[in-house]
LUMZA-11839 format. One record per residue: x, y, z of N, C-alpha, C, O in turn. Coordinates in nm, 3 decimals. Atoms other than C-alpha are relative to their C-alpha. Layout:
SITE      n.u      n.v      n.w     ca.u     ca.v     ca.w      c.u      c.v      c.w      o.u      o.v      o.w
SITE        X        Y        Z        X        Y        Z        X        Y        Z        X        Y        Z
...
This chain:
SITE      n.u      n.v      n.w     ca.u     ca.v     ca.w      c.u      c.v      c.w      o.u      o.v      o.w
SITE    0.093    0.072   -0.085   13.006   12.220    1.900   -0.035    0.081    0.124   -0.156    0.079    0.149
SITE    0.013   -0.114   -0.087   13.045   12.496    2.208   -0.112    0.084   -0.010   -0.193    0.114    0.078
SITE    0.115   -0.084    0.047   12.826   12.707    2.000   -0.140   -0.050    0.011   -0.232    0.028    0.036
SITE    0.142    0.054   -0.021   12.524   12.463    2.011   -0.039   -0.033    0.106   -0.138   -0.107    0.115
SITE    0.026    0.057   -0.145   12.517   12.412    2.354   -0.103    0.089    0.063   -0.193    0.055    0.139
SITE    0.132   -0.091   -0.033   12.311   12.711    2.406   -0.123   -0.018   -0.090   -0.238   -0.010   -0.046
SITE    0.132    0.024    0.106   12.074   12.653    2.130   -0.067   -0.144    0.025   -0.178   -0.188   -0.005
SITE    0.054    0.172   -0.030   12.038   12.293    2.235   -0.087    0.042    0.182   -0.207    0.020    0.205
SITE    0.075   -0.070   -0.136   11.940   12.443    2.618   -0.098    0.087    0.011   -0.169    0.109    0.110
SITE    0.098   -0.079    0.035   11.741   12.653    2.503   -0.082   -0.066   -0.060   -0.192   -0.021   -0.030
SITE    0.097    0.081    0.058   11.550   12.390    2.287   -0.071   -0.121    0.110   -0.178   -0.182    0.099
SITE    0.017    0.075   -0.080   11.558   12.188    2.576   -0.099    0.026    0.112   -0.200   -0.039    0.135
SITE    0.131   -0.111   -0.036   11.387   12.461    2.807   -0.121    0.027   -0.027   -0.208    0.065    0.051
SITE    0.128   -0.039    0.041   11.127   12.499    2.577   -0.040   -0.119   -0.024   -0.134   -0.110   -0.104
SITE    0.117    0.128    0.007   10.989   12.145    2.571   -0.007   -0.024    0.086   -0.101   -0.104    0.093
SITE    0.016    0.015   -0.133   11.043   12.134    2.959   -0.153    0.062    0.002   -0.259    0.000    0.002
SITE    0.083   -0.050   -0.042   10.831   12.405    3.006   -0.088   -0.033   -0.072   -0.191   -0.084   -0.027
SITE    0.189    0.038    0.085   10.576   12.359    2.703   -0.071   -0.121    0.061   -0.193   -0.118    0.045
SITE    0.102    0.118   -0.052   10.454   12.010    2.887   -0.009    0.048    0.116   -0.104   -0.002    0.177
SITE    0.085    0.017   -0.136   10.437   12.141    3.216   -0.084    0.101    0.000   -0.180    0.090    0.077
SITE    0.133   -0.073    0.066   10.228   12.422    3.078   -0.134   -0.088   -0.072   -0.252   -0.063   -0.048
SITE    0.096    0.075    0.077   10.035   12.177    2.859   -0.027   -0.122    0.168   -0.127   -0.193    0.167
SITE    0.016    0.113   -0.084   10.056   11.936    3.193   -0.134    0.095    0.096   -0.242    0.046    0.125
SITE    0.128   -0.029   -0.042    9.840   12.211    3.368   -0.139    0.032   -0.066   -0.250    0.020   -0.013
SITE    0.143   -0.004    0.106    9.586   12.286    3.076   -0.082   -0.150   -0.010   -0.200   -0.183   -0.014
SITE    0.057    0.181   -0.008    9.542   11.905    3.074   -0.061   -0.048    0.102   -0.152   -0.130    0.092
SITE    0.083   -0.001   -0.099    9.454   11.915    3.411   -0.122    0.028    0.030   -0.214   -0.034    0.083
SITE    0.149   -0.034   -0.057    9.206   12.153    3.425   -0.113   -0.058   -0.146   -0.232   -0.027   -0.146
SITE    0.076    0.081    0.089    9.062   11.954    3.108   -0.045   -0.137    0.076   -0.165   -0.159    0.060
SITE    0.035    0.047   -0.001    9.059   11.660    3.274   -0.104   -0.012    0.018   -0.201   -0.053   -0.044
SITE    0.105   -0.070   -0.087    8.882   11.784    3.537   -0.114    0.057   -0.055   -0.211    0.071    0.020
SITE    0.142   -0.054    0.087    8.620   11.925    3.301   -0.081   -0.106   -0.013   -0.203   -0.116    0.002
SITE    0.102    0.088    0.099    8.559   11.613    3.143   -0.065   -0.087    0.095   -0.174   -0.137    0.066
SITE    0.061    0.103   -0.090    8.506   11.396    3.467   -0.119    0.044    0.112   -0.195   -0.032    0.171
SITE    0.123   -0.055   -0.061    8.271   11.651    3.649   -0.145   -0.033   -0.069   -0.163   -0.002   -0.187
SITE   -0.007    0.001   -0.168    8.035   11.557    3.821    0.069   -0.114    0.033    0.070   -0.206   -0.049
SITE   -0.004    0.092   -0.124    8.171   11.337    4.091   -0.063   -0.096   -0.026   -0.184   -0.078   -0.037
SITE    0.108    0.147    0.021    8.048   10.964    4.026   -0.035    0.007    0.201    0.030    0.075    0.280
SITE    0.084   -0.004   -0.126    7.858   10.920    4.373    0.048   -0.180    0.068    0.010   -0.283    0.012
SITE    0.012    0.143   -0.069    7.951   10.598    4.593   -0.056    0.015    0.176   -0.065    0.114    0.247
SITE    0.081    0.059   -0.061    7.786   10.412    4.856    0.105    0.005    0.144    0.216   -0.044    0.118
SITE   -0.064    0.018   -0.103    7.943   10.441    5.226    0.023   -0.131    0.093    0.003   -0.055    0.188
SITE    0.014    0.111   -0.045    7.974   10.087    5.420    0.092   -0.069    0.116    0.186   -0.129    0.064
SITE   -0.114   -0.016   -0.074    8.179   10.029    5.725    0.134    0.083   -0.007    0.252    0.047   -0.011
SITE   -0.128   -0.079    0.055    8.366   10.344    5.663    0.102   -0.015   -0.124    0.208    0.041   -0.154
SITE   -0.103   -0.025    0.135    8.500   10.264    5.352   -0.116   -0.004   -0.093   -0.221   -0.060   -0.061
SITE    0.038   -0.018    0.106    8.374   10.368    4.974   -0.044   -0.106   -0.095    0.036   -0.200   -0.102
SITE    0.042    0.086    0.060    8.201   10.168    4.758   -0.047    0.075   -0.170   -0.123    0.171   -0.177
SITE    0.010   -0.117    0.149    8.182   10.320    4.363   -0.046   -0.154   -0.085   -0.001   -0.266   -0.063
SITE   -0.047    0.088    0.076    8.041   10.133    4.067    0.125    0.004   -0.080    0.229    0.069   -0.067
SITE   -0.145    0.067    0.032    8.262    9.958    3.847    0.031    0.163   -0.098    0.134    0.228   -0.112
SITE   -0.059   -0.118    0.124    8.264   10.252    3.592    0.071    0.085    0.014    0.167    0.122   -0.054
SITE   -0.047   -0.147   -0.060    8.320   10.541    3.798    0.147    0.020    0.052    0.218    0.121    0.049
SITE   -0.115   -0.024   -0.041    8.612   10.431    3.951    0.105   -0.032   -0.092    0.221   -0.026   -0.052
SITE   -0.082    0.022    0.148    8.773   10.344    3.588   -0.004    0.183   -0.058    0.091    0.260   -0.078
SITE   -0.068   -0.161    0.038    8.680   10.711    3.479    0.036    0.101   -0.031    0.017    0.177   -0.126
SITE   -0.054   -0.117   -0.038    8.855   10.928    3.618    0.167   -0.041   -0.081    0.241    0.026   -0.152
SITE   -0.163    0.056    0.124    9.196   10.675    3.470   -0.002    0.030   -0.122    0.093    0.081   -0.182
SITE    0.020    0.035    0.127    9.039   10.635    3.160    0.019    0.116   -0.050    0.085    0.111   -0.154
SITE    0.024   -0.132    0.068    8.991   11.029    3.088    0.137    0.036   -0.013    0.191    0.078   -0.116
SITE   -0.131   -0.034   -0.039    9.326   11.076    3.252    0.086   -0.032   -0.152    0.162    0.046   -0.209
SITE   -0.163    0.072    0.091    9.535   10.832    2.965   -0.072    0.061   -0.108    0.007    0.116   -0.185
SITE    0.014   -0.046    0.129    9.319   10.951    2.690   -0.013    0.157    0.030   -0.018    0.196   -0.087
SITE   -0.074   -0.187    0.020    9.373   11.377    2.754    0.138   -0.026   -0.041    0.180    0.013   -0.150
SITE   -0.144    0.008   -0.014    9.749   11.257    2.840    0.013   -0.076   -0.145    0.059    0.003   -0.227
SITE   -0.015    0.049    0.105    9.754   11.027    2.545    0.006    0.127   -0.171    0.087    0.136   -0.263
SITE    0.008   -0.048    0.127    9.638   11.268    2.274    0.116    0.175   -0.013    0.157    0.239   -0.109
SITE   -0.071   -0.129   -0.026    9.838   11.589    2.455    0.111   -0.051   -0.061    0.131   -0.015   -0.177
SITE   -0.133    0.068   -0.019   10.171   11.383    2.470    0.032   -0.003   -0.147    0.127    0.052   -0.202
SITE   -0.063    0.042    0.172   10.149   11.249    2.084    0.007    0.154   -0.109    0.087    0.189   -0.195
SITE   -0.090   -0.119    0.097   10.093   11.597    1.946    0.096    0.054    0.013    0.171    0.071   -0.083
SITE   -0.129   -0.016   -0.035   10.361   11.733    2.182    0.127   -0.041   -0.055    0.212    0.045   -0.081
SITE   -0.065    0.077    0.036   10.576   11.484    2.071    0.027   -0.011   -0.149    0.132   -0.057   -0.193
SITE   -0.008   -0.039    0.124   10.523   11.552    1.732    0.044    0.072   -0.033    0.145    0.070   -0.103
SITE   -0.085   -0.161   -0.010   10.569   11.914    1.765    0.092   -0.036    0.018    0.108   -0.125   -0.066
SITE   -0.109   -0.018   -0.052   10.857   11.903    1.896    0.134   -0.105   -0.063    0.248   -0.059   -0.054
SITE   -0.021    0.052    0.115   10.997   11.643    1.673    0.048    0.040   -0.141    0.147   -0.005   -0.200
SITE    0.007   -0.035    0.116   10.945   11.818    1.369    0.068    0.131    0.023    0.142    0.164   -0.070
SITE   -0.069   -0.147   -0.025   11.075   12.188    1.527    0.145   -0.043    0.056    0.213    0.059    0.069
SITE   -0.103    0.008   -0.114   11.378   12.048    1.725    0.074   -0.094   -0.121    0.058   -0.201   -0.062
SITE   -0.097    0.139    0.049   11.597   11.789    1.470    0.109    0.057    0.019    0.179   -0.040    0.049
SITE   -0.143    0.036   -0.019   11.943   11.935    1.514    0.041   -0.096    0.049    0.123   -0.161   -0.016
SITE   -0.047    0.096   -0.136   11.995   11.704    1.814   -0.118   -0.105    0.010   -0.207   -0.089    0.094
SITE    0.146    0.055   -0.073   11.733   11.444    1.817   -0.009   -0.109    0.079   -0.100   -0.193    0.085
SITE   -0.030    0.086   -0.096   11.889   11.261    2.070   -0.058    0.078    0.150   -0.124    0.029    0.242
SITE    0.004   -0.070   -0.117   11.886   11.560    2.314   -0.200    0.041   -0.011   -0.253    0.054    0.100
SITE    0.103   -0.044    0.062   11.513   11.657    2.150   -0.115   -0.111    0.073   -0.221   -0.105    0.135
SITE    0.148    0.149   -0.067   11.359   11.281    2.230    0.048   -0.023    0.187   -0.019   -0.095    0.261
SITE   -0.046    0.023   -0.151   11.557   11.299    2.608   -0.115    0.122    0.094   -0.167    0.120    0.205
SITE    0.075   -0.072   -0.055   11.365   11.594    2.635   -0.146   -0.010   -0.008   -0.206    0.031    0.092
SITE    0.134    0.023    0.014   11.016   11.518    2.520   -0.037   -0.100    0.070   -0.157   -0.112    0.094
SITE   -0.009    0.080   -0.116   11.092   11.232    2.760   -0.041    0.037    0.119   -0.141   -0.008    0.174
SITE   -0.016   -0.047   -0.110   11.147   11.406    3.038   -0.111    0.080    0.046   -0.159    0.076    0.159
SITE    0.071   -0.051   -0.055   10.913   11.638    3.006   -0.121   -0.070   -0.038   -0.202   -0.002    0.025
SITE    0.093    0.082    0.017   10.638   11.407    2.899   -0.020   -0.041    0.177   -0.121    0.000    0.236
SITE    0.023    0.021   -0.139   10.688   11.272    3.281   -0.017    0.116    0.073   -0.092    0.126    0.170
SITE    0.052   -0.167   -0.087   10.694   11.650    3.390   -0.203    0.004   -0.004   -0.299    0.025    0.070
SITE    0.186   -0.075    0.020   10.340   11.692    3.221   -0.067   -0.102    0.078   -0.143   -0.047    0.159
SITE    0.064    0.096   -0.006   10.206   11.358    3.313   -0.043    0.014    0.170   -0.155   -0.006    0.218
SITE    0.029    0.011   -0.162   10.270   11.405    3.725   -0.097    0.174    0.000   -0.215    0.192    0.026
SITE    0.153   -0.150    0.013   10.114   11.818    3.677   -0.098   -0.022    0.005   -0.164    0.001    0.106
SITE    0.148    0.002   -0.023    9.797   11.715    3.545   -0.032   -0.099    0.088   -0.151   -0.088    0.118
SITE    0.088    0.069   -0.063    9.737   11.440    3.761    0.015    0.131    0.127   -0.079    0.188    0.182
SITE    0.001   -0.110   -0.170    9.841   11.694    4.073   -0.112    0.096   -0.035   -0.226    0.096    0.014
SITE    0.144   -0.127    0.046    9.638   12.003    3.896   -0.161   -0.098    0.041   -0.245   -0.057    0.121
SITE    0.158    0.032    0.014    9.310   11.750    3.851   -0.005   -0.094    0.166   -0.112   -0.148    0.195
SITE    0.027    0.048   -0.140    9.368   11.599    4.230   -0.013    0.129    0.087   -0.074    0.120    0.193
SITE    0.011   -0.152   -0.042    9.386   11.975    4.329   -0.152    0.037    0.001   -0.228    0.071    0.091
SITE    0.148   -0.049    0.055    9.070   12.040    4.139   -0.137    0.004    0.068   -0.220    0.091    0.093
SITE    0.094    0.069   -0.008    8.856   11.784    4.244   -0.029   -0.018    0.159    0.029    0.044    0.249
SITE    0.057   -0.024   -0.131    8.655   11.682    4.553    0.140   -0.094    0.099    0.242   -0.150    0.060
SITE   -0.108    0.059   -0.077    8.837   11.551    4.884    0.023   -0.130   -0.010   -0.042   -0.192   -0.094
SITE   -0.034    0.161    0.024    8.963   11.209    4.909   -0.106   -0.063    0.014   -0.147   -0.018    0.121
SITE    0.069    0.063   -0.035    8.696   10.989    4.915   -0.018   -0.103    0.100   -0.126   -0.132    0.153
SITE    0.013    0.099   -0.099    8.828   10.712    5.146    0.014    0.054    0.156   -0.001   -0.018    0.255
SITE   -0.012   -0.082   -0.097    8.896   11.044    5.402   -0.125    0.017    0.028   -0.149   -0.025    0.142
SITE    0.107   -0.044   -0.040    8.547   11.160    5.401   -0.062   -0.170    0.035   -0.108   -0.192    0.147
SITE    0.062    0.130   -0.053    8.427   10.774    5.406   -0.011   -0.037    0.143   -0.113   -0.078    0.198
SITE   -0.013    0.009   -0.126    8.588   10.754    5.748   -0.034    0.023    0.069   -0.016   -0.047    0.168
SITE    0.054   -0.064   -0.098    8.391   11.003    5.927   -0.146    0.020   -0.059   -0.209    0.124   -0.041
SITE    0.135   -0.026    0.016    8.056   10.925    5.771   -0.040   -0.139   -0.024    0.017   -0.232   -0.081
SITE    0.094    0.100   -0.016    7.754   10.703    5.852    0.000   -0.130   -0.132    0.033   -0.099   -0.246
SITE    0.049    0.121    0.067    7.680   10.367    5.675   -0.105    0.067   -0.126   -0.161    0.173   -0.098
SITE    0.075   -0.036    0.041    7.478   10.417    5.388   -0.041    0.087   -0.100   -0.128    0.072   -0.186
SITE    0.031   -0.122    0.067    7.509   10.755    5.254    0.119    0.009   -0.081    0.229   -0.045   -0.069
SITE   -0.068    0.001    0.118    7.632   10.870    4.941    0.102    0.090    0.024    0.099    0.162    0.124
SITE   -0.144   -0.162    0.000    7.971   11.126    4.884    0.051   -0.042   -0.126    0.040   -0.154   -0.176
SITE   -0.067   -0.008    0.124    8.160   11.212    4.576    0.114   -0.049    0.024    0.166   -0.050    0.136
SITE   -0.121    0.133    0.034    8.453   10.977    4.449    0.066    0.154   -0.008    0.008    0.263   -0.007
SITE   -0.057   -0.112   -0.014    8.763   11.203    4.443    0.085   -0.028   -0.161    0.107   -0.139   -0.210
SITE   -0.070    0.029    0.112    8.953   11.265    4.119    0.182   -0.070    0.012    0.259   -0.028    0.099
SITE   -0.125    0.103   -0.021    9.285   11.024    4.088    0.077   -0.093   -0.141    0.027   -0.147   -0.240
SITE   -0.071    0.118    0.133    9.476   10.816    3.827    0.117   -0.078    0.053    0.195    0.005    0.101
SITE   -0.118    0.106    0.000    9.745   10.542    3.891    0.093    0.054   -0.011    0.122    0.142   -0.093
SITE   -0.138   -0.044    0.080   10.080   10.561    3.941    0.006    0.021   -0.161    0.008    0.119   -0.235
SITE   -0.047    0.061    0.120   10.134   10.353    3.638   -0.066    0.088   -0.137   -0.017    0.103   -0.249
SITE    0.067   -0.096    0.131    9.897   10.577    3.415    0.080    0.177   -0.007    0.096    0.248   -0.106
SITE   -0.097   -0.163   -0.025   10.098   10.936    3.528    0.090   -0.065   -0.053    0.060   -0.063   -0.172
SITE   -0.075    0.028    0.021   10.410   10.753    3.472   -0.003   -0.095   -0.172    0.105   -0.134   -0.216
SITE    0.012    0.037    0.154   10.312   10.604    3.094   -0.102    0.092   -0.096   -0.075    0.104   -0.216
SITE    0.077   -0.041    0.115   10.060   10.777    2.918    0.049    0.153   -0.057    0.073    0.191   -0.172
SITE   -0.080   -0.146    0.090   10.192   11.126    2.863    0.155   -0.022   -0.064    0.183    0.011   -0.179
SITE   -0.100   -0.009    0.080   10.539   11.053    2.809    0.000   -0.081   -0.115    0.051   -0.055   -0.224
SITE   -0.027    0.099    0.103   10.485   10.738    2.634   -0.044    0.052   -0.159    0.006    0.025   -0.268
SITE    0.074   -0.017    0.154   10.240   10.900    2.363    0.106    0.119   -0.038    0.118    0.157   -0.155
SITE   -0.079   -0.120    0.065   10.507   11.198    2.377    0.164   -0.069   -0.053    0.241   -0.016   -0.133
SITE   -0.091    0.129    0.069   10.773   10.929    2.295   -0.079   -0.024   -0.128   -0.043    0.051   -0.218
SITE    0.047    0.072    0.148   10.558   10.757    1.989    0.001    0.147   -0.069    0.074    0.166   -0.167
SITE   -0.024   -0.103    0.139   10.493   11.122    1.838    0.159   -0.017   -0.045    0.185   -0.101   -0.132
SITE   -0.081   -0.024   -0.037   10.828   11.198    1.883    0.120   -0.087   -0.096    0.224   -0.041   -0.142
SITE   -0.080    0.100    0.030   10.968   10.861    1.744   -0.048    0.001   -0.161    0.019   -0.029   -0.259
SITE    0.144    0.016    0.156   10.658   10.884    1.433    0.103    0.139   -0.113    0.127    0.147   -0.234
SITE   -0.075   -0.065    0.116   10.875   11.192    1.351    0.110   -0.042   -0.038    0.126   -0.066   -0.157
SITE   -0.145    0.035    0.044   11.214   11.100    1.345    0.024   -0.135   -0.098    0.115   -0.150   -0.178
SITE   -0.009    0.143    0.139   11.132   10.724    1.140   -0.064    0.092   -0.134   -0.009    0.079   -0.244
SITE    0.062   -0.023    0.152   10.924   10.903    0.866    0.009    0.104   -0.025   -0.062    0.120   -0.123
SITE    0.045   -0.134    0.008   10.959   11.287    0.874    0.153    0.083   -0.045    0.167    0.193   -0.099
SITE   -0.108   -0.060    0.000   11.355   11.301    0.886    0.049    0.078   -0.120    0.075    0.015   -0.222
SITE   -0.035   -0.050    0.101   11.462   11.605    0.669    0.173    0.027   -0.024    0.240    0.086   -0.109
SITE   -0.184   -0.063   -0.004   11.847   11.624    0.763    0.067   -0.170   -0.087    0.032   -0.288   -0.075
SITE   -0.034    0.064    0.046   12.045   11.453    0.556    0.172   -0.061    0.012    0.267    0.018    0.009
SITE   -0.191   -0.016   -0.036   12.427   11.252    0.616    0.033    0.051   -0.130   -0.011    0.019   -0.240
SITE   -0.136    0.013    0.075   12.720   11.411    0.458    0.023   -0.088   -0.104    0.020   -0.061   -0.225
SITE   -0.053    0.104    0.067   12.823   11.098    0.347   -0.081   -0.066   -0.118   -0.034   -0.111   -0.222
SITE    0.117    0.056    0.078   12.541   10.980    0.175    0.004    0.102   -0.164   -0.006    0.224   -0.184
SITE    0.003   -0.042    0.109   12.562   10.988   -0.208   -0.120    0.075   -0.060   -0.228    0.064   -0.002
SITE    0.102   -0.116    0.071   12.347   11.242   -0.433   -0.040   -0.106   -0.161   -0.060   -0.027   -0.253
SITE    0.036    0.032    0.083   12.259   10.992   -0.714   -0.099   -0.085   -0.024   -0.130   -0.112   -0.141
């Protein structure tokens, strides 16, 4: 068991890093897909967006993170079964790695805060919405879809077989 402790850290390593690599590619995807800037309305210093615009920038967010996460989760699934306790802790983990990246990368990206610039400009006039997603969407949609791959392999894909289990 000594002996797998490096091979398990090492498997572990490499699904850390592969999502927070895939967490910044996802970023600058989001960011692709939501340019331009939806445009809102200024009004006693605060922002005014229609209803769409300020949905999204979420919406793009859970579906990149959604479809990254489940292949991730797959991958990694299907390459990793020695351990697929330590395998799904990690596609866990780093599922929340990737998920906070791209939102940071695509808040990096994108224009300044919107309710900042609102503050120091006239009634009236338009400014670009800033890119953003929800806690609750960073914190579920990447890991969760990197959980369901993850889980999609280990119910239907499992090739290891018990010991114990008869051959007839």
């Amino acid at each position: 068991m000594a002996s797998d402790r490096p091979t398990l850290l090492r498997q572990v390593i490499i699904v850390l890093a592969t999502f927070v690599v895939a967490g910044v590619v996802c970023g600058f995807i989001w960011y692709a897909l939501w340019t331009p800037a939806p445009k809102g309305t200024v009004f006693q210093h605060k922002v005014f967006f229609e209803p769409d615009a300020e949905f999204r920038g979420t919406g793009l967010y859970m579906a990149v993170a959604s479809v990254a996460g489940l292949l991730l989760g797959f991958l990694f699934g299907w390459l990793f079964e020695t351990d697929e306790v330590t395998t799904l802790a990690a596609v866990a983990g780093g599922g929340v790695l990737a998920g906070l990246v791209m939102a940071w990368v695509g808040h990096l990206l994108g224009p300044e805060s919107a309710a900042e610039v609102a503050r120091r400009t006239a009634d009236f006039e338009r400014i670009d919405g800033d890119l953003h997603a929800g806690p609750v969407a960073a914190f579920v949609a990447f890991p969760g879809a990197a959980v369901l791959g993850n889980a999609v392999v280990l119910i239907t894909f499992t090739r290891r077989r018990s010991k114990t289990e008869p051959d007839g």
